[in-house]
Every structure is written in C-alpha cells, then in structure tokens.
TIGU-228264 format. One record per residue (C-alpha): x, y, z; residue in one letter; residue number from 0. Coordinates in Angstrom, 3 decimals. Layout:
N
         xx         yy         zz   r     k
          X          Y          Z   A   NUM
...
// end
This chain:
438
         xx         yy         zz   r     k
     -3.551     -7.785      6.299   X     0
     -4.421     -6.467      9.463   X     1
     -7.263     -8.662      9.910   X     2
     -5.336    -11.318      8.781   X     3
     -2.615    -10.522     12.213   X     4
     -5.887    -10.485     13.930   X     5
     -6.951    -14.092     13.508   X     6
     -3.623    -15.131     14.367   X     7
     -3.645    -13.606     17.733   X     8
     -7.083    -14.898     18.484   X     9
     -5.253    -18.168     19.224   X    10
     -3.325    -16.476     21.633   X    11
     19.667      9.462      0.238   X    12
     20.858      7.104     -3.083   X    13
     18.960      7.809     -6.107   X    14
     15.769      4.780     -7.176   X    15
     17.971      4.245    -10.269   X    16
     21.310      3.710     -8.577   X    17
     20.866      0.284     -8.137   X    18
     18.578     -0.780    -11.279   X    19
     20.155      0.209    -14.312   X    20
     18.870      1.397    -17.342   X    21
     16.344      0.425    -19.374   X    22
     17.601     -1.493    -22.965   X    23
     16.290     -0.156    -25.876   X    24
     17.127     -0.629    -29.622   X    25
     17.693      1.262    -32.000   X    26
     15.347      3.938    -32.489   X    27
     14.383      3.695    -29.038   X    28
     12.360      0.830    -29.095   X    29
     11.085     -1.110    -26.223   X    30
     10.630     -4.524    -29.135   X    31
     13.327     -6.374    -27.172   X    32
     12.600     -6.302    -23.615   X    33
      8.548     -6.801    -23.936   X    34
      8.562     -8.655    -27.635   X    35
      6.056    -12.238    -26.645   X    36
      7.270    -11.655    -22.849   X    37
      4.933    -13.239    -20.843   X    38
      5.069    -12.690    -16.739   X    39
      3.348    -14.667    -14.009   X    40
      2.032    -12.728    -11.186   X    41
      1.513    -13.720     -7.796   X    42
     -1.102    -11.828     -5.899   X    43
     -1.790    -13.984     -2.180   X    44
     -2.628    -10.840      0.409   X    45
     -4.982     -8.989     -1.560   X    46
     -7.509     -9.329     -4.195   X    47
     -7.947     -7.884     -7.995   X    48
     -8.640     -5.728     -9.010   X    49
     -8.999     -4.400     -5.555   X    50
     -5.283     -3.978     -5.013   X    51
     -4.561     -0.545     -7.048   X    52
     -0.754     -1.028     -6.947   X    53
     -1.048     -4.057     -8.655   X    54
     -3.986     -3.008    -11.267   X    55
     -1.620     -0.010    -12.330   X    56
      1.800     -2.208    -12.507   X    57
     -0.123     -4.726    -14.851   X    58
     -1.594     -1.667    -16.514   X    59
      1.879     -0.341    -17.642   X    60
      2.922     -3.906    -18.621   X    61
      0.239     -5.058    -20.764   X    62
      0.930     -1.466    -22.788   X    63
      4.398     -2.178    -22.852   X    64
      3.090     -5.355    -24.828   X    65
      3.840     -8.039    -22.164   X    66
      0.950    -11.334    -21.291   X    67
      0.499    -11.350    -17.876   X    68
     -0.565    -14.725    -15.794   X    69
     -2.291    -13.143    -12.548   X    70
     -2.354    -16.028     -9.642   X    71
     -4.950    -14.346     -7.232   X    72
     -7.039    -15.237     -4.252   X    73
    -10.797    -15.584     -4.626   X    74
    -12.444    -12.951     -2.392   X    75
    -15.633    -15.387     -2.872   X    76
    -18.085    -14.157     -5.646   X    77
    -15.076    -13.924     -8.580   X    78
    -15.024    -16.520    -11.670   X    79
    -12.520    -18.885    -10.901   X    80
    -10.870    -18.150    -14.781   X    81
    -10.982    -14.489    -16.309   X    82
     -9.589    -12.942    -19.766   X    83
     -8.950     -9.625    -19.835   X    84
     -7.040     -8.804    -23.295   X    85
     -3.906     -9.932    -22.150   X    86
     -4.145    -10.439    -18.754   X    87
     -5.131    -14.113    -17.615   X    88
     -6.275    -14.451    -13.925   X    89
     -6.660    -17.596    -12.084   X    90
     -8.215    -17.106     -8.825   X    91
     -7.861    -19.140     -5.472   X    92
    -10.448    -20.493     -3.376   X    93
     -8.254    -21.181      0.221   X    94
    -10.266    -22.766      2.665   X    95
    -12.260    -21.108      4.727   X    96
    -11.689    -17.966      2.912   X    97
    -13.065    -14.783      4.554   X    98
    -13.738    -16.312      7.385   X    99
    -12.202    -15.572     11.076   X   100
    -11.205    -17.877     13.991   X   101
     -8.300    -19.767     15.197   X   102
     -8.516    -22.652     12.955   X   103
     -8.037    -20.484      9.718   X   104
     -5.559    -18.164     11.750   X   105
     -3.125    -20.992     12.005   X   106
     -3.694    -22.879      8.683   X   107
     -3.296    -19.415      6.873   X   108
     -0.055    -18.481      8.404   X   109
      1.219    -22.101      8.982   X   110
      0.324    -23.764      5.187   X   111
     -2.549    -21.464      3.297   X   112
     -0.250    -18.369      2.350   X   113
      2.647    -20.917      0.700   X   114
     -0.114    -22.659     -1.742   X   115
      0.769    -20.272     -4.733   X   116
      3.582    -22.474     -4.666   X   117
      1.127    -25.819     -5.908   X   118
     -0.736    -23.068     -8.059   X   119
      3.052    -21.854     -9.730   X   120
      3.402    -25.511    -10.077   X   121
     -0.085    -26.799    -11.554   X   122
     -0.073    -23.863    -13.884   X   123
      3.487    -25.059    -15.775   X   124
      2.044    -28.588    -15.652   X   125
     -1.234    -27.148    -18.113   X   126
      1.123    -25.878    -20.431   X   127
      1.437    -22.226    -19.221   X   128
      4.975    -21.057    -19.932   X   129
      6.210    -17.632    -18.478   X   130
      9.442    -15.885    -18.765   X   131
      9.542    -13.986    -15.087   X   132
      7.628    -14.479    -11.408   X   133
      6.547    -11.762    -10.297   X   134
      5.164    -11.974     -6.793   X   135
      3.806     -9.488     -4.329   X   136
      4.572     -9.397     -0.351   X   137
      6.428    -11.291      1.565   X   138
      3.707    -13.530      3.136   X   139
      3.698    -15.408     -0.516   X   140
      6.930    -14.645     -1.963   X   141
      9.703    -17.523     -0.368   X   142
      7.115    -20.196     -1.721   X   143
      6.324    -18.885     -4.682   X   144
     10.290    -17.774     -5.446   X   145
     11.531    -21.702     -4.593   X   146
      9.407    -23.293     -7.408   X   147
     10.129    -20.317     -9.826   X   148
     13.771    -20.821     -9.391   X   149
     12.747    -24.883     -9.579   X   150
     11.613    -24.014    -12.963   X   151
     14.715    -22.049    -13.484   X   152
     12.932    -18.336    -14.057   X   153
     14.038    -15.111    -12.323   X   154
     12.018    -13.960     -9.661   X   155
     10.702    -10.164     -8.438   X   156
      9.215     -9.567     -5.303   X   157
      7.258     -6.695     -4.540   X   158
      7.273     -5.631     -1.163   X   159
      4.386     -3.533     -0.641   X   160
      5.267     -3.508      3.082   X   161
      7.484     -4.431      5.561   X   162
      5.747     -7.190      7.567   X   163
      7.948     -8.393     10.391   X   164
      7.767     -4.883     11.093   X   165
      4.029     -4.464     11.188   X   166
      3.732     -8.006     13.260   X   167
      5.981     -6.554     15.803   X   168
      3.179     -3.453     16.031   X   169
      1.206     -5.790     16.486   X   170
      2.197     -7.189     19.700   X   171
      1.716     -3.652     21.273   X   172
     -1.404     -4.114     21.486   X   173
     -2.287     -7.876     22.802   X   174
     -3.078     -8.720     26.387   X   175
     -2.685    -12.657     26.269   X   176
      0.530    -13.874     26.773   X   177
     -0.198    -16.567     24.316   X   178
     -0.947    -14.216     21.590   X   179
      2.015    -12.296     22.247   X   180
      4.187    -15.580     22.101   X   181
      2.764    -16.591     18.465   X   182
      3.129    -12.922     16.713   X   183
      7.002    -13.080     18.305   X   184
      7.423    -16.809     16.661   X   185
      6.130    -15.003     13.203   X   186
      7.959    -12.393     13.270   X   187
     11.029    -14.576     13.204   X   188
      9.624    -16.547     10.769   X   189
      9.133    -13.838      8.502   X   190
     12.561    -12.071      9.510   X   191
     14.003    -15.247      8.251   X   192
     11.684    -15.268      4.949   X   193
     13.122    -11.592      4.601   X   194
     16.899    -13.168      4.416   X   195
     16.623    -15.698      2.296   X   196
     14.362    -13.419     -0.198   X   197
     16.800    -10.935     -0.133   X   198
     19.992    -13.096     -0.575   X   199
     18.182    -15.258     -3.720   X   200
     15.363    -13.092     -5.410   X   201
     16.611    -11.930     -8.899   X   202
     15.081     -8.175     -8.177   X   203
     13.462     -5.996     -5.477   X   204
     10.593     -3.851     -5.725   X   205
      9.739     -1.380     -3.044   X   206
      7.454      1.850     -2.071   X   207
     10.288      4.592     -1.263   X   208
     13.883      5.384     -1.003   X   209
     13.767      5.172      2.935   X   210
     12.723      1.051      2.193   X   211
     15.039      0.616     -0.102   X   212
     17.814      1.633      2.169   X   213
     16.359     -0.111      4.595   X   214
     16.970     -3.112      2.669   X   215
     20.433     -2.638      1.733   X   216
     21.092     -2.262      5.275   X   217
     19.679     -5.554      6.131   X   218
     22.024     -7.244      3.219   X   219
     20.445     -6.242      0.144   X   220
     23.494     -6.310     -2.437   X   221
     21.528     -6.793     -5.710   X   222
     18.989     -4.916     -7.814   X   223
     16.135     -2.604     -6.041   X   224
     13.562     -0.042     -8.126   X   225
     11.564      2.434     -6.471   X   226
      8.337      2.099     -7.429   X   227
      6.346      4.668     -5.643   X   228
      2.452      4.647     -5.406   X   229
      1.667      7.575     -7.142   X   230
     -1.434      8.427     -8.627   X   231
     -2.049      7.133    -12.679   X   232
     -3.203     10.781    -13.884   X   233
     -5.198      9.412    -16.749   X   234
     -7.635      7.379    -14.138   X   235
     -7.819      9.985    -11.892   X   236
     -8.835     12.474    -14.764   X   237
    -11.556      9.907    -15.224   X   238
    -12.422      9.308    -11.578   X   239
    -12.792     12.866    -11.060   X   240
    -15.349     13.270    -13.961   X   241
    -17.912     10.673    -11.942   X   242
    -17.331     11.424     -8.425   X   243
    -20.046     13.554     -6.327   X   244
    -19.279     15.593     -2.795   X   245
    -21.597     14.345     -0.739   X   246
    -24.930     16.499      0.518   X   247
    -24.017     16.282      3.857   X   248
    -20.785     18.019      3.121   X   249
    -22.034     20.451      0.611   X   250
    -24.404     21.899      3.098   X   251
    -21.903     22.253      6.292   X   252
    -19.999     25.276      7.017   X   253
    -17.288     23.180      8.907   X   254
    -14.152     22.823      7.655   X   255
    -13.685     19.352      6.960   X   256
    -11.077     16.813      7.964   X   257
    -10.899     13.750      6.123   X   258
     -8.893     10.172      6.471   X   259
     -9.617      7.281      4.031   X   260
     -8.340      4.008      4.869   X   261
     -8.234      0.946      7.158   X   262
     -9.006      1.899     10.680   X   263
     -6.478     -0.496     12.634   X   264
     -3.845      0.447     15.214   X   265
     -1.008      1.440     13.011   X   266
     -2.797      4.866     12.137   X   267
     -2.864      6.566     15.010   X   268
     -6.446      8.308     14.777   X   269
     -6.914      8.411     18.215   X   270
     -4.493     11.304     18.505   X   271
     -6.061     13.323     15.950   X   272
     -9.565     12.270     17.696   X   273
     -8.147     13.830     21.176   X   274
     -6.627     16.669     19.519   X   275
     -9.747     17.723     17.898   X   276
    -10.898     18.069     21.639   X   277
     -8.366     20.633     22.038   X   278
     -9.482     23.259     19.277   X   279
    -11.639     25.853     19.920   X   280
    -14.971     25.268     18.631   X   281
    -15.363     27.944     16.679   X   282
    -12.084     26.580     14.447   X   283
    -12.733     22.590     15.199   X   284
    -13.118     21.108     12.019   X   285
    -15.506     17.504     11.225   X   286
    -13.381     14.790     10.761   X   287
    -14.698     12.032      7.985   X   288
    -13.228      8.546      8.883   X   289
    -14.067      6.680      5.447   X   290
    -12.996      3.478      5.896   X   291
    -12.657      0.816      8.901   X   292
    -11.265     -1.679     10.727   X   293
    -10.424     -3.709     14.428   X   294
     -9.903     -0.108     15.733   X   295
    -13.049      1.608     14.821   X   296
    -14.721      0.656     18.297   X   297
    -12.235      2.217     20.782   X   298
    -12.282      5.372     18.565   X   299
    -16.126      5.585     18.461   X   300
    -15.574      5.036     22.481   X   301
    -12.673      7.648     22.686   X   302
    -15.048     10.163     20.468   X   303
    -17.968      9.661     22.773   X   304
    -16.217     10.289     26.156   X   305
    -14.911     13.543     24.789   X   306
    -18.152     14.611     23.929   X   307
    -16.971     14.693     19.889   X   308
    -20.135     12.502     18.761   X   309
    -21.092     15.498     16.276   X   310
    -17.898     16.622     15.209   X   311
    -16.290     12.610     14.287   X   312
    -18.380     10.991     11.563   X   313
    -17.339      7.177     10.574   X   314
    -18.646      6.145      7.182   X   315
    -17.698      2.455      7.082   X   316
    -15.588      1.196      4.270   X   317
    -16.766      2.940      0.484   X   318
    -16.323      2.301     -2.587   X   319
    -13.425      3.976     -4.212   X   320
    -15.123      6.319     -6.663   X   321
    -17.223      7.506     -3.300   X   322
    -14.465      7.598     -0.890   X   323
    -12.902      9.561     -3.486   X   324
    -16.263     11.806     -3.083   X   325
    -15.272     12.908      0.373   X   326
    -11.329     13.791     -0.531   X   327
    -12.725     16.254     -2.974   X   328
    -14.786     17.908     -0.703   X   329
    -12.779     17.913      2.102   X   330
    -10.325     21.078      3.080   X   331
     -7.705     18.890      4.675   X   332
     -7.083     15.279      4.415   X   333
     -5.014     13.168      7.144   X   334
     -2.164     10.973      7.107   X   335
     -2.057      9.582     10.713   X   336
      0.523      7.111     11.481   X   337
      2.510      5.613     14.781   X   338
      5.778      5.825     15.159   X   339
      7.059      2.509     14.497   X   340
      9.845      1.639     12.047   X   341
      7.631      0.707      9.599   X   342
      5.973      3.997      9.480   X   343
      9.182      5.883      8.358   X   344
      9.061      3.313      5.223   X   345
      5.415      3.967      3.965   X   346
      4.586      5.715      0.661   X   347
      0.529      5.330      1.069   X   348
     -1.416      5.197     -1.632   X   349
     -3.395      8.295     -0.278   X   350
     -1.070     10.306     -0.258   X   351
     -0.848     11.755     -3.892   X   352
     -4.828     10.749     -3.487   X   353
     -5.002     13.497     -1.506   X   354
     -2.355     16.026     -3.602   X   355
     -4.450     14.816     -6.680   X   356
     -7.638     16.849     -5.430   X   357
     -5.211     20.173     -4.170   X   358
     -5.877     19.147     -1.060   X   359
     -3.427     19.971      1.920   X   360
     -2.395     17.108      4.029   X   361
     -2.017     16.821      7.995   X   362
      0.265     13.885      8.097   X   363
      2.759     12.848     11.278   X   364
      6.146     13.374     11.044   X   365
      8.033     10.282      9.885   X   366
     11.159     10.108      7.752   X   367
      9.516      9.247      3.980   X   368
      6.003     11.695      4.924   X   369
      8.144     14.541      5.859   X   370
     10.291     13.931      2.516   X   371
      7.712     14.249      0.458   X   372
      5.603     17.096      2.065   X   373
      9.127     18.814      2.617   X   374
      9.879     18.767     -0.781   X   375
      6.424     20.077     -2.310   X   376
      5.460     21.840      0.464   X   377
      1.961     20.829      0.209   X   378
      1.154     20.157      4.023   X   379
      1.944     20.710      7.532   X   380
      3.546     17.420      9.765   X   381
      2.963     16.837     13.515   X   382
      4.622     14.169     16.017   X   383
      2.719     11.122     15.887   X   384
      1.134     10.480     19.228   X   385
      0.915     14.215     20.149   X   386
     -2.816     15.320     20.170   X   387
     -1.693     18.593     21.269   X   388
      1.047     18.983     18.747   X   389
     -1.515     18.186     16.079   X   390
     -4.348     20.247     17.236   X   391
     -0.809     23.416     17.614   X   392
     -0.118     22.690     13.859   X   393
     -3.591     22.622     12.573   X   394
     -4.525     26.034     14.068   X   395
     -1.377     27.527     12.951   X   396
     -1.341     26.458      9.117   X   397
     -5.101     27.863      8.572   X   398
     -4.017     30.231      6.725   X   399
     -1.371     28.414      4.722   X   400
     -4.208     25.815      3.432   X   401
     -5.342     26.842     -0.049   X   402
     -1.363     27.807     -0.932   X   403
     -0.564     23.735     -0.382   X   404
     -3.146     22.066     -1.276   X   405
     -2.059     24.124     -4.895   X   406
      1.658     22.715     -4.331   X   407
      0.879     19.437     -4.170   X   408
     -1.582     18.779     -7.314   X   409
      1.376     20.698     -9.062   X   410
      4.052     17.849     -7.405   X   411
      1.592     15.277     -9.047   X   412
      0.751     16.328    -12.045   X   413
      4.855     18.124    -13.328   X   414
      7.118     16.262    -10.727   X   415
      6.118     12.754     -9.740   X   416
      3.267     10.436    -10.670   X   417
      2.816      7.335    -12.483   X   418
      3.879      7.827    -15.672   X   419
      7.884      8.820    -14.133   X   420
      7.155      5.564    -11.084   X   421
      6.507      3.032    -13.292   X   422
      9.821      3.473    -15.417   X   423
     11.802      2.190    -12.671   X   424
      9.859     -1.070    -13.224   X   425
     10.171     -1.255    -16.284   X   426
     13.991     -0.814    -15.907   X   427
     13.884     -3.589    -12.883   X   428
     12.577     -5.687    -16.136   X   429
     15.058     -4.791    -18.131   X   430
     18.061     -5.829    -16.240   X   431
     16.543     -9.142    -15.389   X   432
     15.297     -9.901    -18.668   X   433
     17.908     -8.843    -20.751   X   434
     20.830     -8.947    -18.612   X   435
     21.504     -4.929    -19.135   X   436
     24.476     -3.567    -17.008   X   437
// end
C-alpha cells in the first residue's frame, strides 16, 4: 500500500455484535441454512494470496463452514493465472505494469487499474460463474467492484482492512513537492467520497476494532458492521511454532532483544524508538531487530548511524513469515511503534497477538485501540508516540514487569480472544445478509 502512495507522489464503547445480529441456525444448531451450496466471490485488489493473512484465515473459516469461494486476486508475477484449492477457486490478475514503479503506473493504478475487478466481476458472470455474495476487501477496489455486484443484483461486504483517506493524508506529511502534495489532497477526496457512497449502499461492513467501527458510524454508518479483529488462528500458530528456529545470532547474545516486524514506512514511527535507544544506559540498552522494510529504512539506517547505534540497530530486510516469526520468539520485547495520526487510534495489527502468541511483552505507543487492548490484558507497557524519551522512561521502568506480561498476554490469546471467538462475528455479518436474520 505504502509503496503504492509512493508512486503516486513521484508524479508530484458499543459491543462488535450490537450492530450485526445473530447468527441463524436451525434446529439442532445447525449452520445447513446459512452455508448449504453458498458460494461467495472475493475480491482481493491491494494485496496478494495467500500473502494477505487476514484474508487466508477469513476464507479458511468459510470454506469449513462449507461455503465455495471465487477469489479475484492480483498476480504478484510468478502465480498461475487459474488455481483450485478444494473449494476455493482463484483467478489472478495480471495489471499492467505490475510491480513496477514510476509515474506512468502511479497514475494508471490510482486513476483506472484499481477499478478493473469491476471487468473481472463482470467477465466472471459472463463464463457461467454464479455467486450468492461479493465480498471485497479495501476501499481502493470496493466502489467498483460493489456497482457491478449490485448490477447483478447480489449483496455486497466490504472489508476495510484500513482506513485509507486517512493514511493518504499521512502521507502528505512527508512530501516536499508541491505537486505531490496537490495529487495525494485530490485522492484523498476521491477516496473520502468512495468512503460515502460505500457506506450509504454496501449491504455489510467489516472492520479491524471497535474504535473503526465507531468511527464509521460517526461518519454515517447506519447499517450492519462486525468486528472482525486480526487475531491469531491458534491451530496455525501451534504449527508455526513447531518449525520455527531463533536465530544463532540471537541465541549467542546476552542483549536483551527488541524486536519490530513489519513494513518500515513513515506511519511507524521507528525513528523514536531508534533515538530513544540512544538514551538508555548501555549497560540496559537492548538490540533492536527491524525484520521487515520499506521507503523509510534509509533515513533510519542514517538516524542509527549519526547516533553512533550501528551495533545496537540490526535491519534484516523483509523475511519470510515462518523466519520473521524466528526472531519474535527469541526476542524479550517486541514493538508496536506507531504515529499519532487518526488512523493509528483505529489499527488492530496483525502483530499484535503475533507478539502475545510467543508470551512476549509488547512496547507499543499509546493510541486509543493499542492501549485497549494492552489495558485490558495487561501484557505490555505504552509510551507517547513521538517521545524518544518517554519510550526509553517506560522501557527502563517495566524491566522488571517483563516476564509477568509477556505471560498475560499468551493467556488473552489463547482463553479470551483469538480467532476462533473473531471470526464468529463474520460469520454472523453472513448471516444477516444471507438470510435476512433480525
């Protein structure tokens, strides 16, 4: 996504349940008439499978809840076109110039590229493929891909895994040309205006946490939203965990290790943890692992060098998930580092019950839906988001409080909230839509 915003510029409390229902059974408390020959298309446009892992575990639950699922996805370049699996179909698109950066695929993307699953909604119905609900995810897709489902007369979902105009607006921050600035501002209204229609006309609304969901109904939402958090699907982690390794380099280090997987772009703030590293003691500094990257990762390798950090900040590059996975288990503290932006008071990351998965305690920066959750299970300590000295205050004073919530928050996974409880309130979103349930 991020680099996506990047080629662009280069031209220039309620309850989740409150408002979805419950989920029909019949008698005997079966599931037969919701999921009985149900078949769902899925729109995928800002991602790839099965990269995306909110996606893989939504069409997990479904195809074990006995739906067919249609999977329109983007070709990341080296995927077959066509692919079975059991009852998942998955058509993948090759856009033009895909993977690719510049101006000329900036402006095509945003300007004609990101509506085409409408043509793909469209040429699939013409082959004969008949599908009872769209199910589309992020806004970048979803008004496209919501007009020719309701063209075809089928209720529509949309899964908003973020909240974009926000993030464009970020964005801005952090361009110099007035040109660039000018283009993210026209997008942003563009997608504000994507945001209203979606909201008045889609059938349901799917988002991360409660503090989106009100968001929504604040911006005119009147009509069904489910929580679906990203939580962690037990059962793959239990199998993840089996294969992982720690890596040597960690194994043999008597450092206390700090680590933060994920994109490296200017919504997550590492820069302040970088500087407040410089303000610990050596004797208590931890090593921070950056496992991931992104447009960012320069001026933080600049910011580590001038503070003399070049031993204690190590940048992997982006990992595989089974290996990234490798350095959250043999970490001692794991980081959630985020700006304060509205956005940021919205986010459920994925790595966050990542992290509570391996009893691991979190540093994350105090923002409404982080300090919710870490509130509530105690398993962490919060700091203000673009304070390096509040962050390196809070790490030296919760030393000692480590072990205690990293234990908190694999309990808060594994008894309180995962998977297994998230994924109900999609199945309940289904429910209403599909069956008409009060």
């Amino acid at each position: 996504m991020w680099k996506l915003l990047n080629i662009i510029s280069s031209v220039t409390g309620r309850n989740s349940n409150d408002m979805v229902g419950k989920l029909p059974q019949r008698k005997g408390g079966s599931r037969a008439a919701l999921n009985d020959g149900r078949k769902v298309l899925m729109v995928l446009f800002d991602n790839y499978y099965p990269q995306d892992l909110r996606v893989r575990k939504e069409i997990k639950t479904l195809l074990r809840e006995g739906f067919r699922i249609y999977l329109i996805a983007r070709n990341k370049g080296d995927q077959p076109k066509v692919e079975r699996r059991g009852g998942l179909e998955i058509f993948r698109v090759s856009l033009p110039f895909e993977g690719r950066e510049g101006r000329i695929y900036g402006i095509m993307y945003y300007l004609v590229l990101r509506h085409a699953a409408l043509l793909q909604i469209l040429k699939l119905r013409l082959k004969g493929v008949k599908f009872d609900l769209t199910h589309v995810h992020d806004l970048p897709s979803a008004l496209s891909s919501l007009i020719m489902s309701k063209l075809l007369r089928k209720p529509v979902v949309v899964d908003f895994h973020e909240d974009w105009p926000e993030l464009v607006l970020l964005y801005e921050r952090y361009r110099k040309s007035k040109i660039s600035k000018t283009l993210i501002r026209v997008l942003y209204k563009i997608l504000k205006l994507e945001e209203f229609l979606i909201l008045k006309w889609a059938d349901g609304i799917i988002v991360v946490s409660e503090e989106f969901k009100n968001l929504l109904v604040r911006r005119g939402r009147n009509r069904p939203i489910a929580v679906v958090h990203n939580t962690v699907d037990l059962e793959e982690m239990k199998q993840i965990e089996a294969r992982i390794n720690v890596p040597e380099d960690m194994i043999n280090s008597d450092r206390r290790k700090l680590v933060y997987v994920g994109g490296v772009t200017p919504n997550r703030a590492l820069d302040v943890v970088v500087k407040g590293l410089s303000m610990i003691p050596e004797e208590k500094r931890p090593v921070l692992y950056v496992v991931g990257d992104g447009q960012s990762r320069p001026s933080l390798e600049r910011i580590t060098e001038e503070l003399g950090l070049g031993k204690w900040v190590k940048f992997t590059g982006w990992l595989p998930f089974e290996e990234a996975m490798g350095y959250v288990k043999g970490s001692d503290i794991c980081l959630l580092p985020l700006r304060d932006y509205p956005e940021a008071h919205i986010a459920f990351p994925n790595k966050l019950q990542q992290y509570m998965y391996f009893s691991k305690p979190i540093a994350a920066a105090n923002v409404r839906s982080l300090r919710r959750i870490i509130s509530q299970c105690g398993c962490g300590f919060l700091y203000s988001p673009e304070d390096p000295e509040d962050f390196a205050s809070k790490y030296m004073n919760n030393l000692d409080k480590l072990k205690e919530m990293g234990e908190k928050g694999a309990y808060f996974v594994r008894n309180v909230l995962n998977w297994r409880v998230s994924s109900e309130n999609l199945l309940r979103l289904y429910g209403n839509i599909l069956l008409g349930s009060p």
